[in-house]
C-alpha positions in Angstrom: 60.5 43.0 -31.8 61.8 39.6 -30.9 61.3 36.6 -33.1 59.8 33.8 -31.5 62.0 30.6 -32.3 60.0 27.1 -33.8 60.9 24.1 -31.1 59.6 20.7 -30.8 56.5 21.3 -28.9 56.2 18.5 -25.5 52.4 18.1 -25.1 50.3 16.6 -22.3 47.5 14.1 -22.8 44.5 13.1 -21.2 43.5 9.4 -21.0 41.6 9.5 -24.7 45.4 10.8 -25.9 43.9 14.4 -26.6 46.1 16.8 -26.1 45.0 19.0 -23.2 48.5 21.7 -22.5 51.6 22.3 -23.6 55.0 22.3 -21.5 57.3 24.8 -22.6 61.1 26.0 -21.5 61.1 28.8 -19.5 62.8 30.7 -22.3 60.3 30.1 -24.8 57.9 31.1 -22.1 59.4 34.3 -21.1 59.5 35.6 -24.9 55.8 34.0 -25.2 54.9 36.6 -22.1 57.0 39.3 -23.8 55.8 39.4 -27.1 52.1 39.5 -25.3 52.8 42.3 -23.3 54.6 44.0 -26.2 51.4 43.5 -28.4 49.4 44.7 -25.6 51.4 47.6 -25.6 50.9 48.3 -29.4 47.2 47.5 -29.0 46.8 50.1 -26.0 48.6 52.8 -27.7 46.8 52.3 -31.6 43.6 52.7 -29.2 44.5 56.2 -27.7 46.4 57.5 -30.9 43.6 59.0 -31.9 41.8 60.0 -28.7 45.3 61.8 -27.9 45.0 63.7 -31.4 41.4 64.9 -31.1 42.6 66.2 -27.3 45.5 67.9 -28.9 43.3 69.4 -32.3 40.6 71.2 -29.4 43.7 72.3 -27.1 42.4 69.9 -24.6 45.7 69.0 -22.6 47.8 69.9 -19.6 51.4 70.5 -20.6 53.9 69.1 -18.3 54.8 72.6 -16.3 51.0 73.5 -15.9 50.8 69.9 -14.3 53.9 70.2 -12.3 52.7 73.8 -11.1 49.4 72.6 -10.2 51.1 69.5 -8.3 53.1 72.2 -6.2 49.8 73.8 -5.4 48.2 71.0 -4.0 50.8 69.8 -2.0 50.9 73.0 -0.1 
């Protein structure tokens, strides 16, 4: 995982002064958007974890051959 670096953050203001965005560098945004899809990513995968294990505990699952056999089958 990437550590995000600390810069001096540019702001925009409305006309009371309150800040209303952010500008950022487009490196700082690009590891922003990477470290959100890479917790998105940890997120999806702690949610099927244990869907996964209950599939595999009952012997619900298709191995890889039965699902490229049954592939070949329907494509005839």
């Amino acid at each position: 995982m990437k550590t995000l670096t600390r810069e001096p953050q540019q702001y925009v203001v409305d006309a009371h002064g309150k800040r209303v965005a952010v500008m950022l560098d487009i490196a700082s945004c690009e590891q922003l958007l990477e470290a959100a899809d890479e917790a998105g990513c940890v997120r999806a995968y702690d949610a099927a974890k244990p869907v996964v294990e209950a599939e595999l505990k009952t012997g619900e699952f298709t191995t890889l051959q039965e699902y490229k056999t049954a592939r070949a089958r329907a494509r005839r």
